[in-house]
C-alpha positions in Angstrom: -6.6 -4.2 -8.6 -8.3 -3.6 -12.1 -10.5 -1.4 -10.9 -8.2 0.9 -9.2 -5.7 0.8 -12.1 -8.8 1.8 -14.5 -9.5 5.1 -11.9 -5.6 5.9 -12.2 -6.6 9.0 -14.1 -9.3 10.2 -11.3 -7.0 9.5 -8.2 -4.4 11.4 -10.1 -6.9 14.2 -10.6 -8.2 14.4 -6.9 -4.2 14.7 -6.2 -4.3 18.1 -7.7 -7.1 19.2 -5.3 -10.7 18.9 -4.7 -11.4 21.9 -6.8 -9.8 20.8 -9.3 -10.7 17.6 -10.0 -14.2 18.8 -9.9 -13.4 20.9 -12.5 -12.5 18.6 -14.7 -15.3 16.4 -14.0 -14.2 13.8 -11.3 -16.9 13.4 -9.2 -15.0 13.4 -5.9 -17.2 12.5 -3.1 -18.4 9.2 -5.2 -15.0 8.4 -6.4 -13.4 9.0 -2.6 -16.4 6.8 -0.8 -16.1 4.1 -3.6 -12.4 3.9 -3.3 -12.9 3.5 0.6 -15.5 1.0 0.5 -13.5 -0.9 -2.5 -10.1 -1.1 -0.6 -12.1 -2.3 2.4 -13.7 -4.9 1.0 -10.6 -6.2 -0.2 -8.5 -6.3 2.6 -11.6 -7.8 4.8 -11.4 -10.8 1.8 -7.5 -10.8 1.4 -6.9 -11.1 5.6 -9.7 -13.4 5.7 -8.4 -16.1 3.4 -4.1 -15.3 4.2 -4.2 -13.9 7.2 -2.8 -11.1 8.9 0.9 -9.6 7.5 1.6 -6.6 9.1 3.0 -3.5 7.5 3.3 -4.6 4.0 0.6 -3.2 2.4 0.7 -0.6 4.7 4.3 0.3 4.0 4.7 -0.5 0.1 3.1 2.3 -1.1 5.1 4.9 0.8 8.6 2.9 -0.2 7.4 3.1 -4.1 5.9 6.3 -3.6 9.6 7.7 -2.6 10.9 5.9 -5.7 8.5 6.1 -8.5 6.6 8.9 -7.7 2.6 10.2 -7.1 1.5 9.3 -10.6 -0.8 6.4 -9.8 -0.1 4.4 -13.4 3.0 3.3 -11.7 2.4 3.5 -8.4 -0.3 1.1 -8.3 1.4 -1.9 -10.1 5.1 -0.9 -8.3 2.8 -1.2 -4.9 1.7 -4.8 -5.8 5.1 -6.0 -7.2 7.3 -4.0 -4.3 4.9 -6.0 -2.0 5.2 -9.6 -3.4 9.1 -9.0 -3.0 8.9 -7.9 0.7 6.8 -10.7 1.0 9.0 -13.3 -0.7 12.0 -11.8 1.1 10.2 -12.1 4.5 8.9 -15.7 4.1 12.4 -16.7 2.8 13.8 -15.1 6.0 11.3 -16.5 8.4 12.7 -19.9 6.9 15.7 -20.0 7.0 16.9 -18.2 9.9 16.1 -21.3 12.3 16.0 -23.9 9.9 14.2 -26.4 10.2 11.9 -24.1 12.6 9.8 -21.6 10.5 9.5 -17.9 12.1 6.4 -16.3 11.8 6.3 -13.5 8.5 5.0 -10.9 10.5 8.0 -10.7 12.9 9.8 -9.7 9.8 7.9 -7.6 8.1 6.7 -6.0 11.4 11.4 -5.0 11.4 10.6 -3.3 8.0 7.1 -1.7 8.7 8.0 -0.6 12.5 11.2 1.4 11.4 9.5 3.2 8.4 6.2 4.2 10.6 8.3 5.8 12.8 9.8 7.7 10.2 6.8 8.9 8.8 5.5 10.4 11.7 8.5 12.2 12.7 8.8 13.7 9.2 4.7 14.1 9.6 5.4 16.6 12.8 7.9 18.8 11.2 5.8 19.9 8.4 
């Protein structure tokens, strides 16, 4: 997470527009491969310790992106703490629906995640 929050100002810049950003002296290709490598790595570590949660992080960018906005200086740490609610909220769910039998997380974060896929790619074909 530090290192994405400390290329806020690049990612910003490469929102504007390849062109752009070049011209003010992001190198895109480096920054875009980096990021891609960098957000891989950590998920491979993060679902190979915790295991697989489907949707959230996924799904928390696009929920914060509709409230806070594109600017990534808020959208990166809304992301993380948006996430950690769903979470919370999900695991709390899974346990006490069928108390004293635990549901797994992913069946509820997969009613969040589903519903909110399927929007974007309705609202994706329109455009």
């Amino acid at each position: 997470m530090v290192f994405f929050i400390s290329q806020r100002w690049r990612y910003n810049a490469l929102d504007a527009g390849d062109e752009t950003a070049k011209s003010l002296g992001v190198p895109v290709e480096f920054v875009r491969l980096f990021g891609m490598v960098a957000a891989s790595l950590v998920t491979a570590v993060i679902i190979a310790f915790i295991g697989i949660i489907g949707f959230i992080g996924l799904v928390c960018p696009h929920i914060v992106r509709r409230i806070i906005g594109d600017d990534h200086r808020f959208l990166l740490p809304g992301s993380c703490i948006t996430g950690g609610i769903i979470l919370l909220a999900a695991d709390t769910s899974a346990q006490l629906v069928m108390a004293p039998h635990v549901f797994p997380v992913a069946i509820f974060t997969s009613f969040l995640g589903v519903p909110v896929f399927v929007y974007l790619i309705i609202k994706g074909r329109k455009r």
